[in-house]
C-alpha positions as a LaTeX table, in Angstrom:
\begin{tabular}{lrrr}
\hline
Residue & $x$ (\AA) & $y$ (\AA) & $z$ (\AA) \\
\hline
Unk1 & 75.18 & 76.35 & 162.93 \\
Unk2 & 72.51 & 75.82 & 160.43 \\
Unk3 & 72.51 & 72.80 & 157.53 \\
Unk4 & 72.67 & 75.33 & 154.94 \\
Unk5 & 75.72 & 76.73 & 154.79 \\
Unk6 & 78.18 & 78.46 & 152.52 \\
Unk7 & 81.59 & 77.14 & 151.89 \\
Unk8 & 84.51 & 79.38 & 151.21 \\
Unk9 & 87.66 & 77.51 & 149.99 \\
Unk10 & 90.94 & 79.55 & 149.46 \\
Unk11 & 93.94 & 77.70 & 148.09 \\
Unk12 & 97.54 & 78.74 & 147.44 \\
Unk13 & 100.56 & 76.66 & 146.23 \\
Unk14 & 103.99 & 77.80 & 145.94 \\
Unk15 & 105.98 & 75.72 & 143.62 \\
Unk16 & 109.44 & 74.76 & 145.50 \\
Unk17 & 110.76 & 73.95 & 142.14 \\
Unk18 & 110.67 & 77.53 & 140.73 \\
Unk19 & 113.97 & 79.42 & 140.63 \\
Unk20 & 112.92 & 82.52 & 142.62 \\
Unk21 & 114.83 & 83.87 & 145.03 \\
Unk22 & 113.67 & 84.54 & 148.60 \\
Unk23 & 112.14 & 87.89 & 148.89 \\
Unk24 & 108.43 & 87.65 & 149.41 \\
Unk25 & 107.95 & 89.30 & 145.34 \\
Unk26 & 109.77 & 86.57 & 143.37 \\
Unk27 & 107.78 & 84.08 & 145.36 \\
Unk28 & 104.15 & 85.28 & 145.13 \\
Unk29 & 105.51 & 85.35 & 141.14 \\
Unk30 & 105.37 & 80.76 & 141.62 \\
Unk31 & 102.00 & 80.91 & 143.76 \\
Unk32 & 98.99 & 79.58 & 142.04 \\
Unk33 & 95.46 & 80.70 & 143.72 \\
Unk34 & 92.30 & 79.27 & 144.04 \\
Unk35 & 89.30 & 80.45 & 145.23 \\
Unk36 & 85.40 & 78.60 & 145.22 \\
Unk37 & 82.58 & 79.88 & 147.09 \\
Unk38 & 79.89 & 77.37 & 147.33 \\
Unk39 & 76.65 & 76.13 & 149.10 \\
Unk40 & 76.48 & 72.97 & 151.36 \\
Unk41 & 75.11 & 71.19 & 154.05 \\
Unk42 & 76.71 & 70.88 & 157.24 \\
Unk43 & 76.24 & 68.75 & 160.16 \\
Unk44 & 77.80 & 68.16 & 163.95 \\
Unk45 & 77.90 & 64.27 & 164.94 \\
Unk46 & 79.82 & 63.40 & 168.08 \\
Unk47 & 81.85 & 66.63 & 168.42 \\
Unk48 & 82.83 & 65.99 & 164.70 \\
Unk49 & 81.66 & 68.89 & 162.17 \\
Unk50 & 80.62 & 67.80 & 158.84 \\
Unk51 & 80.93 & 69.82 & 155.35 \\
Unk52 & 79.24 & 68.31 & 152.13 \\
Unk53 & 79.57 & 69.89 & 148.94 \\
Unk54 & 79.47 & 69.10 & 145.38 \\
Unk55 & 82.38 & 70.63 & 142.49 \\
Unk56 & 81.70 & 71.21 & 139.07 \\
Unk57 & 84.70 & 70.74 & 136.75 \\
Unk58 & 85.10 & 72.46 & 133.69 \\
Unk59 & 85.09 & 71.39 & 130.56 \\
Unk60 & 84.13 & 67.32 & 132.33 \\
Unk61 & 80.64 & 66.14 & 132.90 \\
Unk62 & 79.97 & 64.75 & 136.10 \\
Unk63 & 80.71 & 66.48 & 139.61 \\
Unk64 & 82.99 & 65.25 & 142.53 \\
Unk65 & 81.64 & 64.64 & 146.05 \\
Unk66 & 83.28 & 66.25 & 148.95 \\
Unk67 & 83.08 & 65.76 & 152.44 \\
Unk68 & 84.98 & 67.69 & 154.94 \\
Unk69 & 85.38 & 66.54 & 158.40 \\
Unk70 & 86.64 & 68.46 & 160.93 \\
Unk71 & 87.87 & 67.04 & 164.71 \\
Unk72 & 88.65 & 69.37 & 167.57 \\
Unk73 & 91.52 & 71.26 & 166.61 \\
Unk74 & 93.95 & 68.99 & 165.72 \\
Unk75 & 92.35 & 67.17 & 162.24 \\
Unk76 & 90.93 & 67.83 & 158.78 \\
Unk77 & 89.90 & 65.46 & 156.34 \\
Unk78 & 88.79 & 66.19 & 152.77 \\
Unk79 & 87.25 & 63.28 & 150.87 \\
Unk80 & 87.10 & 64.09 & 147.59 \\
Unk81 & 84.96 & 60.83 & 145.01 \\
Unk82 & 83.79 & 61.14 & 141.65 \\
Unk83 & 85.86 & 62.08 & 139.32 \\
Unk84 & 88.47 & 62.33 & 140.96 \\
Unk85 & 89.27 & 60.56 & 144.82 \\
Unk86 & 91.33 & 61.23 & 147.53 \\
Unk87 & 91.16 & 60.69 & 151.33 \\
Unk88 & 93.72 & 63.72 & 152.63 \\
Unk89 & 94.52 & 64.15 & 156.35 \\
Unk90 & 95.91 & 67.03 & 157.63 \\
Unk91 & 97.30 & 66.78 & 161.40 \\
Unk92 & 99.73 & 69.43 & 162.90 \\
Unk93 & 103.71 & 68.22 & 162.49 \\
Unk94 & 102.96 & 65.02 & 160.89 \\
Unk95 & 102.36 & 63.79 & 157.06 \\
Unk96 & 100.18 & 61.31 & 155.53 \\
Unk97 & 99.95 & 59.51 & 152.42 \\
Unk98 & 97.19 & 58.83 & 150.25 \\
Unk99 & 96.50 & 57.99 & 146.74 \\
Unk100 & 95.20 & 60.60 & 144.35 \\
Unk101 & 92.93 & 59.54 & 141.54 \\
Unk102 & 92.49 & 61.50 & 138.24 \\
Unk103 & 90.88 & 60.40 & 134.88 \\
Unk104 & 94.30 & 60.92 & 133.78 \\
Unk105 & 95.81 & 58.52 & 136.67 \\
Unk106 & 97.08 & 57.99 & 140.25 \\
Unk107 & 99.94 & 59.42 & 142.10 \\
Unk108 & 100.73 & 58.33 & 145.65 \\
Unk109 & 100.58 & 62.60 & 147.62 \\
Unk110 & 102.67 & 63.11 & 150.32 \\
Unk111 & 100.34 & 66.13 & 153.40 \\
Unk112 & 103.12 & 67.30 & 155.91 \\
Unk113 & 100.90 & 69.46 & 157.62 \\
Unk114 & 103.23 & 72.11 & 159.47 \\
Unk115 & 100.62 & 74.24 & 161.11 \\
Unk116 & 96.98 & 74.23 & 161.33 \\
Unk117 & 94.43 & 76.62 & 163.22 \\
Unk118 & 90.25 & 75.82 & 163.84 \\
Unk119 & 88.06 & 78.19 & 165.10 \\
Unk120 & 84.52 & 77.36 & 166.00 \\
Unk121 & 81.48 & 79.48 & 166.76 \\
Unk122 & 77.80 & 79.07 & 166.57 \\
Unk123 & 77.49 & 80.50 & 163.36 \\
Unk124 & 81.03 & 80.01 & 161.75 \\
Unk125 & 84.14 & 77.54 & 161.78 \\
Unk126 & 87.23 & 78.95 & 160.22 \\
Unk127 & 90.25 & 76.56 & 159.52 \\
Unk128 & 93.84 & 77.95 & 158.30 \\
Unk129 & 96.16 & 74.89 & 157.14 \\
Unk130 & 99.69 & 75.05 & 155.75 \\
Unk131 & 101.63 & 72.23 & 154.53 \\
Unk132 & 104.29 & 70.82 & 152.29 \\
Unk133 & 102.84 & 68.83 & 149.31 \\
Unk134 & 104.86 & 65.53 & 147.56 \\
Unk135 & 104.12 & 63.82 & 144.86 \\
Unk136 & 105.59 & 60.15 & 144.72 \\
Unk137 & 108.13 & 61.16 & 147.41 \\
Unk138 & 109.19 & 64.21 & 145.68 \\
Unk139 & 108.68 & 67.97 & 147.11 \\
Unk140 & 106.33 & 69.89 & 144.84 \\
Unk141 & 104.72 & 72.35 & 146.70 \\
Unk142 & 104.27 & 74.49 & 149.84 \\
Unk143 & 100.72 & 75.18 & 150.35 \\
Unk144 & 98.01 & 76.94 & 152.17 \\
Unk145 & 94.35 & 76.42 & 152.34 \\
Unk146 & 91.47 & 78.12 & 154.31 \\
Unk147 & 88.53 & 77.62 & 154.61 \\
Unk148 & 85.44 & 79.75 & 156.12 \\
Unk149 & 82.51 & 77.69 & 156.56 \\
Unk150 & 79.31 & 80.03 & 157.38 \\
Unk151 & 75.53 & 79.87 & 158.01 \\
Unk152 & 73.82 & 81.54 & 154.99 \\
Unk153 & 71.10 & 82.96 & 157.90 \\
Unk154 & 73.88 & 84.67 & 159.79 \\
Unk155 & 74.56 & 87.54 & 157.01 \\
Unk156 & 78.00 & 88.10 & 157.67 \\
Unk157 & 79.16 & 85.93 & 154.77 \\
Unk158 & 82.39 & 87.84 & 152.74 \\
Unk159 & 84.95 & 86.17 & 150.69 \\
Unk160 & 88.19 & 85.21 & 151.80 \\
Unk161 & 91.09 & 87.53 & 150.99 \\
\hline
\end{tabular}
């Protein structure tokens, strides 16, 4: 793997809340989507892999740092400073708890990470995570997040579907 790479981040939550009943439809009706595709650098230190990234908000000056850290199979950390913070670790079948910063406050987020799946290869690492998101100890949303990390020499770069 290079240190340039590109980052491709696919998000989905499904808002338990919502009133929808169980056919695959109604559901995909609650599911808010996001997608970024972005450069970063990208390092390997002791078996550990090692995103970095900048994100632009909006309408808000200033950017927030993120650093993704990937071990074996088994962990992902995002670290997320600036504007926002946030230390999440997701590890298959258990949940942690971390504090969630925002210029508009903190809440206390509950990761029960109920499946995760990392691939690495020279060129690419793909990592599929799904898992149940809290907010102060209350169920808010079922969620899945991919991510396709990719050397921006190997020219098979496509965005995530």
């Amino acid at each position: 793997m290079t240190k340039d790479v590109l980052v491709s981040i696919s998000g989905r939550h499904i808002d338990i809340m919502s009133e929808a009943d169980e056919n695959t439809e109604a559901l995909e009706t609650g599911a808010d989507t996001v997608e970024v595709v972005t450069p970063a650098s990208y390092y390997c230190r002791d078996g550990r892999h090692y995103i970095i990234y900048d994100e632009v908000l909006e309408g808000m000056a200033g950017t927030i740092k993120n650093r993704i850290k990937i071990t074996g199979t088994d962990t992902v950390e995002i670290v997320k400073s600036g504007l926002s913070s946030s230390h999440m670790i997701f590890e298959k079948n258990r949940k942690n708890l971390t504090y969630y910063r925002t210029p508009y406050g903190q809440m206390l987020i509950g990761v029960n990470t109920r499946n995760m799946e990392v691939s690495v290869d020279d060129d690419r690492i793909n990592v599929s995570v799904d898992y149940e998101l809290d907010v102060n100890h209350e169920p808010l949303a079922d969620c899945k997040i991919k991510l396709d990390i990719i050397s921006k020499n190997s020219g098979e770069f496509s965005v995530l579907s």
